[in-house]
VOKOLTI-277034 format. One record per residue (C-alpha): residue number from 1; y, x negated, z negated. Coordinates in steps of 0.05 Angstrom, whole numbers, plus 32768, in hexadecimal, padded with zeros to 4 digits. Layout:
REM residues N
+-----+------+------+------+
| num |    y |    x |    z |
+-----+------+------+------+
| NUM |    Y |    X |    Z |
...
+-----+------+------+------+
This chain:
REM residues 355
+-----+------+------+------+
| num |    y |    x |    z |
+-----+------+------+------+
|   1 | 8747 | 7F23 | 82BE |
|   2 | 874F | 7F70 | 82A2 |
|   3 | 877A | 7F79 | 82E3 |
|   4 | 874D | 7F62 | 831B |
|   5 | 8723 | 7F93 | 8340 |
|   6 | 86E9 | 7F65 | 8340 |
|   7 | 86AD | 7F67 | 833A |
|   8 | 86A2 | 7FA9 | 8362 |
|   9 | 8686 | 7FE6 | 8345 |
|  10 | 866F | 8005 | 8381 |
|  11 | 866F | 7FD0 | 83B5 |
|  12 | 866A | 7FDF | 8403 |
|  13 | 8643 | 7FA8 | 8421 |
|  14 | 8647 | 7FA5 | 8470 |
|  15 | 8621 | 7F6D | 8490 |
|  16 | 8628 | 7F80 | 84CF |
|  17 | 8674 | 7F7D | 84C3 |
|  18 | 8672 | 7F39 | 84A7 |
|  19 | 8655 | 7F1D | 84E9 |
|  20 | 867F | 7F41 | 8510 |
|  21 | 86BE | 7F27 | 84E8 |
|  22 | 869F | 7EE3 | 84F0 |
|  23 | 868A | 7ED8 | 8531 |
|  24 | 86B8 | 7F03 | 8561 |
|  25 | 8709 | 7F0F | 8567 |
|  26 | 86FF | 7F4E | 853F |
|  27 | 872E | 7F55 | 84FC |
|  28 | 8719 | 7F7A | 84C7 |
|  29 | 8742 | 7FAA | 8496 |
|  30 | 8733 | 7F74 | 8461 |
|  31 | 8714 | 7F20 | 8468 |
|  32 | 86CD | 7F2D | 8461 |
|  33 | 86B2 | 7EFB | 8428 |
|  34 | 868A | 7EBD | 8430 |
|  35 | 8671 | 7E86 | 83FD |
|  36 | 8648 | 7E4B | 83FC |
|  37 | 8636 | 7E44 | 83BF |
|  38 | 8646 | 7E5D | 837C |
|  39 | 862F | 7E3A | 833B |
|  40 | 8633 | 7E47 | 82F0 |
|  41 | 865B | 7E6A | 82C5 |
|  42 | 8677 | 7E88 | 82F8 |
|  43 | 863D | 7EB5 | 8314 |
|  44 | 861D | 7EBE | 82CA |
|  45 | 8666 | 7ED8 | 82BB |
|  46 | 8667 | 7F07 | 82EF |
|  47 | 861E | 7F1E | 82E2 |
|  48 | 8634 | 7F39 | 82A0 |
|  49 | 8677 | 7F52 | 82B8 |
|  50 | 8648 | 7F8B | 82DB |
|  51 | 8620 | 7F9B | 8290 |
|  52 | 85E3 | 7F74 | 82A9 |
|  53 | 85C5 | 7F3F | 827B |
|  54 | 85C3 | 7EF6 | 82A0 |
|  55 | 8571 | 7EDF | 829C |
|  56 | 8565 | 7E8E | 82B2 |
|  57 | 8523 | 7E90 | 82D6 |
|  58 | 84E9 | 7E75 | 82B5 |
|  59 | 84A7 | 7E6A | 82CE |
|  60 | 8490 | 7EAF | 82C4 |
|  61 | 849B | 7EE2 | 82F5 |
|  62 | 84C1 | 7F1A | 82D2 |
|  63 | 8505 | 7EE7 | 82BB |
|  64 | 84F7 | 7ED1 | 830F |
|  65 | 8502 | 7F0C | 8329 |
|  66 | 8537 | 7F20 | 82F1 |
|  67 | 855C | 7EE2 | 8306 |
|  68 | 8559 | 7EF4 | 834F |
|  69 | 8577 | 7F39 | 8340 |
|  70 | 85AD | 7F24 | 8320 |
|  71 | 85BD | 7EEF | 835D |
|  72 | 85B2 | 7F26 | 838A |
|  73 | 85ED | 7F52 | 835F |
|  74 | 8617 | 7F1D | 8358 |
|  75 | 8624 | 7F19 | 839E |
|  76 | 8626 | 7F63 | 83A2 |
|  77 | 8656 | 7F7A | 837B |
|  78 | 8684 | 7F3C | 8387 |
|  79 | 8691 | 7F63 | 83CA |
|  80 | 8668 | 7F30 | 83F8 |
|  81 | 863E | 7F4C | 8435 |
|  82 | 8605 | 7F21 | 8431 |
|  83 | 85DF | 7EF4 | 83FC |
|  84 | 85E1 | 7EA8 | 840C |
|  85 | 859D | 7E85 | 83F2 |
|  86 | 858B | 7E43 | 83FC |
|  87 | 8548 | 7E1E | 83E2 |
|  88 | 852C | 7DD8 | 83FB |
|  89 | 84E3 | 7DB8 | 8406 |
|  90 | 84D7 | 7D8A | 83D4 |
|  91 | 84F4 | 7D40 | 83EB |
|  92 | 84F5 | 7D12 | 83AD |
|  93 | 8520 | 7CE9 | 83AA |
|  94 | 8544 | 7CB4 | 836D |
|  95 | 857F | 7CD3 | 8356 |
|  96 | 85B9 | 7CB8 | 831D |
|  97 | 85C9 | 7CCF | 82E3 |
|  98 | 860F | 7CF4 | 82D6 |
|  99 | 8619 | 7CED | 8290 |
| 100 | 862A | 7D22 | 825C |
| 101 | 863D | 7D52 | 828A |
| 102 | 85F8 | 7D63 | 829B |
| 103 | 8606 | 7D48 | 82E6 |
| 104 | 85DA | 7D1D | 8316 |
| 105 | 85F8 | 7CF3 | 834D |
| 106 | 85CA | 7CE6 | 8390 |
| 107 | 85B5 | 7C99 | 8382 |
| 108 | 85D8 | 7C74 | 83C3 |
| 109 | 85C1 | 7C35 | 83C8 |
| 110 | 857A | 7C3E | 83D3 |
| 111 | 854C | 7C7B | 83E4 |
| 112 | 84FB | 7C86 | 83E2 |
| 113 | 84F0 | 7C74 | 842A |
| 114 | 8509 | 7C32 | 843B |
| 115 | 84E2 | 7C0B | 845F |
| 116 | 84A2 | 7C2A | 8497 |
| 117 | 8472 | 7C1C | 8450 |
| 118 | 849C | 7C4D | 842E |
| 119 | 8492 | 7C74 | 8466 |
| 120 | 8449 | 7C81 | 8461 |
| 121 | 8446 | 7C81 | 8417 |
| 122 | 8480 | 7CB8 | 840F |
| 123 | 8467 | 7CF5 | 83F8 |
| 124 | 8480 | 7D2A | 842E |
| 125 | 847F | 7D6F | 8425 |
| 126 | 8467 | 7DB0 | 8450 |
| 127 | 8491 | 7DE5 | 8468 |
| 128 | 8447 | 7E14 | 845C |
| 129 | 844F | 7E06 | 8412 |
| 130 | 8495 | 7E08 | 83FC |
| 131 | 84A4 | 7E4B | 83D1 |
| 132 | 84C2 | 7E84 | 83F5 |
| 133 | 84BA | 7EAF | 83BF |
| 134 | 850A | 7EB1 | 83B1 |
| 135 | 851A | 7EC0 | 83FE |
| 136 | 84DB | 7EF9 | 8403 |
| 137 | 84F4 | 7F17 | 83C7 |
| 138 | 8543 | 7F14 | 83D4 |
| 139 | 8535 | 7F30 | 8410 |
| 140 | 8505 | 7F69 | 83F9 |
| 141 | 853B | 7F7A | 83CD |
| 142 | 8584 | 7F79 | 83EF |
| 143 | 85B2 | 7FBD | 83E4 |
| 144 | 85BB | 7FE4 | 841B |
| 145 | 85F0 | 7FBA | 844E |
| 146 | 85E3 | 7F71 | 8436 |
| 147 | 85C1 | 7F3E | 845A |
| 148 | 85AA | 7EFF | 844E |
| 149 | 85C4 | 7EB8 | 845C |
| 150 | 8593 | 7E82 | 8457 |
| 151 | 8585 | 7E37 | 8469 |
| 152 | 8559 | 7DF8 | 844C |
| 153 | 8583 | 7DDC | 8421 |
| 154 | 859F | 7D9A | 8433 |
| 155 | 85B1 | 7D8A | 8477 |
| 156 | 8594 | 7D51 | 84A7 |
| 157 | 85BE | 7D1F | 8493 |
| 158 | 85BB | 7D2B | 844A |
| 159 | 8570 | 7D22 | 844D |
| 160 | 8570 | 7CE4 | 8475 |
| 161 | 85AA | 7CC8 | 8451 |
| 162 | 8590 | 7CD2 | 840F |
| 163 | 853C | 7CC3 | 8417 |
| 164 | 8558 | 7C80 | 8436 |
| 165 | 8596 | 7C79 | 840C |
| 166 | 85D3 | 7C75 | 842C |
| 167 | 85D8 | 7C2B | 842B |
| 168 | 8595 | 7C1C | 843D |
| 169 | 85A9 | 7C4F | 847D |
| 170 | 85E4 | 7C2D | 848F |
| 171 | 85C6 | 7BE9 | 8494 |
| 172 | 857A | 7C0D | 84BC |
| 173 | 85B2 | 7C2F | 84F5 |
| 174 | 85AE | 7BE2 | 850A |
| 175 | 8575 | 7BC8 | 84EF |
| 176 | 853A | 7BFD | 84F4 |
| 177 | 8557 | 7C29 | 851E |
| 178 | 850E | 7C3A | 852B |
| 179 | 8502 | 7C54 | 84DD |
| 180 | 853D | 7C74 | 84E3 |
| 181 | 8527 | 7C9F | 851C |
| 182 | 84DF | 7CA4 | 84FF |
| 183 | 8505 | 7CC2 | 84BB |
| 184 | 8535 | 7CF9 | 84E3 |
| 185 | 84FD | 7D0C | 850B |
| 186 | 84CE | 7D16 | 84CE |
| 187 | 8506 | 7D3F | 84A9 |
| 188 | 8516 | 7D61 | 84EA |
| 189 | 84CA | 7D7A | 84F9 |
| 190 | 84C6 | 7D93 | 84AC |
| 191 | 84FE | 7DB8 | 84AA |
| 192 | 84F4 | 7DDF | 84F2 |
| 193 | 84B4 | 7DF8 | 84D0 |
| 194 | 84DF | 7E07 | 8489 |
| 195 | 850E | 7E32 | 84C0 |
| 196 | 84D7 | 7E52 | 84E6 |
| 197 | 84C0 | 7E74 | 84A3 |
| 198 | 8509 | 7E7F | 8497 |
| 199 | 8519 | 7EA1 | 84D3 |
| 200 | 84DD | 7EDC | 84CD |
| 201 | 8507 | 7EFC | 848E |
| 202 | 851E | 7F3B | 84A8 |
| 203 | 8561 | 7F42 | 8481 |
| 204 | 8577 | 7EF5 | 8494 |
| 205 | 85B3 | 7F03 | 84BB |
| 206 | 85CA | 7EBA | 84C5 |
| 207 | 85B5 | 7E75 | 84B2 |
| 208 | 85E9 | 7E4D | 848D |
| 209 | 85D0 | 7DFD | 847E |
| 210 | 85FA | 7DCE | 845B |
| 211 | 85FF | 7D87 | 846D |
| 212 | 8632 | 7D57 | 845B |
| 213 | 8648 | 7D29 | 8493 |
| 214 | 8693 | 7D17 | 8483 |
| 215 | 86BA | 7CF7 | 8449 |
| 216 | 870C | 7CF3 | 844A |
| 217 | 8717 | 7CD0 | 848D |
| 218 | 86D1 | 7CD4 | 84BD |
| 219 | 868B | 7CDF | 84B3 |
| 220 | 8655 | 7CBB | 848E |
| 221 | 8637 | 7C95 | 84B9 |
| 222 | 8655 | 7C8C | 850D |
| 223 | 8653 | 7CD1 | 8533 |
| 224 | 862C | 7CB5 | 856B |
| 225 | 85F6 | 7CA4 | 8534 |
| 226 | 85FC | 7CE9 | 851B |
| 227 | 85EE | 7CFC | 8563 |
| 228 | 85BD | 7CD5 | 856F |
| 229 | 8591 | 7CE5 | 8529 |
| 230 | 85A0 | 7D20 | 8504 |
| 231 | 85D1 | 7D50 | 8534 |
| 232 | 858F | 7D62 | 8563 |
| 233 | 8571 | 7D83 | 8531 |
| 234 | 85A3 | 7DAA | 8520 |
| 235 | 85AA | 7DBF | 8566 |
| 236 | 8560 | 7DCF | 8560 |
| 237 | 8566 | 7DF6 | 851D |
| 238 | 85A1 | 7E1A | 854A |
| 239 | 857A | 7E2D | 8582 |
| 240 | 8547 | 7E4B | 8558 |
| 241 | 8577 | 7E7A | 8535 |
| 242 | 8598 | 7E85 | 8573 |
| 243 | 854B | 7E9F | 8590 |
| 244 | 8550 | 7ED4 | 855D |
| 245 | 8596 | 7EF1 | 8569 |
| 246 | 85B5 | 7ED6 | 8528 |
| 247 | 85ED | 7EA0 | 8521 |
| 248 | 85F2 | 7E5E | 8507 |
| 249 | 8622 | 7E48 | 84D3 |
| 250 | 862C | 7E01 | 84B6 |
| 251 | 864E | 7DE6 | 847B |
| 252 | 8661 | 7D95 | 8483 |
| 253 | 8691 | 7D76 | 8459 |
| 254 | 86C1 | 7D42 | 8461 |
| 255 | 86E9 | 7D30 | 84A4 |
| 256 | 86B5 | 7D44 | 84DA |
| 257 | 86E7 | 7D48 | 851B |
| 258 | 86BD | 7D12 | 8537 |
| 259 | 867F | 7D3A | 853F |
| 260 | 86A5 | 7D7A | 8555 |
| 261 | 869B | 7D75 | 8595 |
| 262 | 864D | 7D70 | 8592 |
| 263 | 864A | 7DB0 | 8560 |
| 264 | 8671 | 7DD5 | 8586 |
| 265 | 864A | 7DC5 | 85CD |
| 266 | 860C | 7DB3 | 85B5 |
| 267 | 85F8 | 7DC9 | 857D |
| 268 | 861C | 7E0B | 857F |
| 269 | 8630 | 7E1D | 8544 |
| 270 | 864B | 7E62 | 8536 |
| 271 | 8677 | 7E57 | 8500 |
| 272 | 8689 | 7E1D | 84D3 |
| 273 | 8694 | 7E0F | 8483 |
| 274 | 86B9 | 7DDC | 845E |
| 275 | 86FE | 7DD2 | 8458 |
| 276 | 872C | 7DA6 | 842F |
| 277 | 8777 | 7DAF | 843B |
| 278 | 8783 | 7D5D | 8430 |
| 279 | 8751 | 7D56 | 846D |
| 280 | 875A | 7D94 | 849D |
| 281 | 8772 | 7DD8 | 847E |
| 282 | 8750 | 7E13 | 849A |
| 283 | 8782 | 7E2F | 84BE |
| 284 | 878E | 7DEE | 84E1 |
| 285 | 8742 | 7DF3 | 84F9 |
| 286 | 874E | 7E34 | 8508 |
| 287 | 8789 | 7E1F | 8537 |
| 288 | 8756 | 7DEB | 8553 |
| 289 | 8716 | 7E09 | 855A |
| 290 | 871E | 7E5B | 854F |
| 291 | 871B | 7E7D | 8592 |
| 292 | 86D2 | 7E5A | 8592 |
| 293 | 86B4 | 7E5E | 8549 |
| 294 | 86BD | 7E7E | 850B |
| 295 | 86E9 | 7E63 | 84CD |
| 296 | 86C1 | 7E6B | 8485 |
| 297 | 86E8 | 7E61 | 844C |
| 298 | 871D | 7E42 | 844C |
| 299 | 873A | 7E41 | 83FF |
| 300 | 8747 | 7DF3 | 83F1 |
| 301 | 871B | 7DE3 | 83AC |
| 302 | 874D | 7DC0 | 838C |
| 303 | 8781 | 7DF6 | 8396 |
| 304 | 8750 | 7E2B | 837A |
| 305 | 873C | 7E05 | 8338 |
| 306 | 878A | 7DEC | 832C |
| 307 | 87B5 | 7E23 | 8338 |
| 308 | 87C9 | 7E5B | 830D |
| 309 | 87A9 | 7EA1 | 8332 |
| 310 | 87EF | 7EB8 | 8342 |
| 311 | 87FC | 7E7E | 8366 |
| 312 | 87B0 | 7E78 | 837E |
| 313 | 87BF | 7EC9 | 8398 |
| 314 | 87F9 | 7EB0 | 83C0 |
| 315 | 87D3 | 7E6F | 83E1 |
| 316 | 87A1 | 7E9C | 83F4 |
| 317 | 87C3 | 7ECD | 8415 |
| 318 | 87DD | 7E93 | 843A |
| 319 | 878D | 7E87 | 8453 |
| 320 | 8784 | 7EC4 | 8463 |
| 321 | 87CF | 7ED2 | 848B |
| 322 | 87C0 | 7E8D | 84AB |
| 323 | 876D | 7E91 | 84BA |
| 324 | 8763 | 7EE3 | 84C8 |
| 325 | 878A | 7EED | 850F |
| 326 | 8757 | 7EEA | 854C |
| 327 | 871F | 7EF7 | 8518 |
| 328 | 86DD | 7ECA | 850D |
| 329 | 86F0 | 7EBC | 84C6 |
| 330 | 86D4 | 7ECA | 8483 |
| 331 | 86F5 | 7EB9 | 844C |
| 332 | 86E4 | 7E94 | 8409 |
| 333 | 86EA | 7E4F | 83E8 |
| 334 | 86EB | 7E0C | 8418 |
| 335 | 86AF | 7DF0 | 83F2 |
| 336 | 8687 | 7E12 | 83BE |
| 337 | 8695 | 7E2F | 8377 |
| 338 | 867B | 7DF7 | 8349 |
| 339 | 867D | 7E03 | 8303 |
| 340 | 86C1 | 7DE6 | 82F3 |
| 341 | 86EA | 7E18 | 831C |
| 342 | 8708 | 7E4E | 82E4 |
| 343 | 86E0 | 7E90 | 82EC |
| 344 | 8722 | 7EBB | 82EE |
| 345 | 873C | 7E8F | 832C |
| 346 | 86FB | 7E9A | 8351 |
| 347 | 870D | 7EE9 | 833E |
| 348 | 874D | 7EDD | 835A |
| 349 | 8735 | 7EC6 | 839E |
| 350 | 8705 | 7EFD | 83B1 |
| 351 | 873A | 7F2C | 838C |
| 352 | 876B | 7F1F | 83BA |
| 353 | 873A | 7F1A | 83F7 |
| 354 | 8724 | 7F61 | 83EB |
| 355 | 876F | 7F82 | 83E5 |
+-----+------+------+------+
């Protein structure tokens, strides 16, 4: 890792760049950089790469805001324009237990609200109380040129599919279609007020959500019941970032071609996430769908946690040769950086972005 340029002593972030790079034919000197998420050791390891100490936040305020800075720096000197944050409203739900690893699965076959009793009794939460101490203060705090890039975490679908459990869903699309509606709508109405708080930060430059439609071959559940459910709220959550003047970005994994169609004239997205060469490869999309919406991402997960970084440089020059030309595109990895992906091929990537 001694020969990578990364992370940046004196970074240069340009926000205003970014969105320009992302959402018009314009093609900058270098792929502006773009991530989803990015979990440990790789930030910690970064952190420290810059000579500052790595603080987990506790429930006082000084290791909060400590933590914050440092998540503020790691995107900053890791060359990115903006800061991606996302936080959620409190929606309890069961989940499974992973094992050793520390991990916890979302429990599937059954969910909090399953029946119009659970309904009532379920505990739901208020946009007015959720903590937006993290957002105010990332926010207050941004280096000159960054923005910020915010959501709710967990899309629509991810809520509904998970506070009814996704079998318990599949079987209500036909046999309480009523509860089903009742459940979106309830979701849908918290979350518009979770966006209209969002939306007054005066550094957010773009709202980003993330919500999981798609597995290998098709989405989750039909696309006319994603139509029909959870995709009008998005449109909503669209049109009120739209009001403002700032995009709207969305991450969805898995095979989502069926629902195309309605994000691109309904909902109106700006730009989309998620990409998985054994599914769609980037620059495929790009071929599709990139004289009308941006392309972020676009380095295949696998590919950046198995190959060695020479090899790694070489596929992602292919990305970038393939994904830049005609502009909207930011590059970065097709998912996330989960904690499995070796530090010094996440290094490589943005490395090789920034040359």
């Amino acid at each position: 890792m001694s020969q990578l340029n990364v992370p940046l002593q004196r970074p240069q972030p340009d926000a205003g760049a970014f969105l320009k790079a992302v959402t018009t034919d314009w093609e900058p000197d270098r792929p502006r950089l773009v991530e989803y998420l990015v979990n440990a050791p790789v930030m910690p390891t970064v952190v420290e790469m810059t000579g500052r100490q790595w603080v987990n936040p506790g429930p006082d305020r000084a290791s909060q805001e400590a933590y914050w800075d440092n998540f503020i720096a790691f995107w900053h000197h890791m060359g990115y324009d903006s800061v991606r944050l996302e936080l959620a409203m409190a929606f309890p739900r069961p989940g499974r237990p992973g094992g050793d690893h520390g991990r916890s699965y979302a429990e599937t076959a059954f969910g909090p609200v399953g029946s119009w009793e659970d309904f009532e009794k379920y505990p739901w939460p208020s946009p007015a109380e959720a903590s937006f101490f993290p957002y105010e203060y990332v926010n207050a705090h941004l280096p000159d040129g960054m923005g910020l890039i915010s959501c709710h975490a967990g899309g629509m679908y991810e809520h509904l599919a998970s506070l009814m459990g996704y079998e318990v869903l599949c079987m209500a699309l036909f046999d309480q279609p009523d509860l089903v509606e009742a459940v979106a709508n309830r979701i849908g109405e918290l979350m518009t007020g979770y966006y209209e708080r969002l939306l007054q930060l005066d550094r957010l430059i773009a709202i980003f959500p993330g919500d999981d439609m798609g597995f290998r071959s098709g989405t989750l559940i039909s696309p006319e019941h994603l139509q029909q459910y959870t995709l009008p709220w998005h449109r909503r959550f669209a049109e009120m970032t739209h009001a403002t003047g700032r995009p709207y970005f969305l991450h969805s994994c898995g095979n989502v071609e069926g629902i195309m169609p309605f994000l691109l004239d309904e909902v109106k997205i700006d730009a989309k996430h998620s990409y998985e060469d054994a599914i769609v490869p980037a620059a495929e999309f790009k071929r599709r769908y990139g004289d009308r919406i941006g392309i972020l991402g676009g380095v295949d997960v696998d590919k950046l946690t198995r190959l060695s970084p020479a090899d790694l440089r070489k596929y992602v020059r292919q990305v970038v040769d393939t994904c830049q030309p005609g502009g909207r595109f930011a590059l970065g990895s097709g998912n996330s950086i989960p904690d499995y992906i070796p530090v010094e091929n996440y290094l490589t990537m943005v490395d090789e972005a920034l040359k």
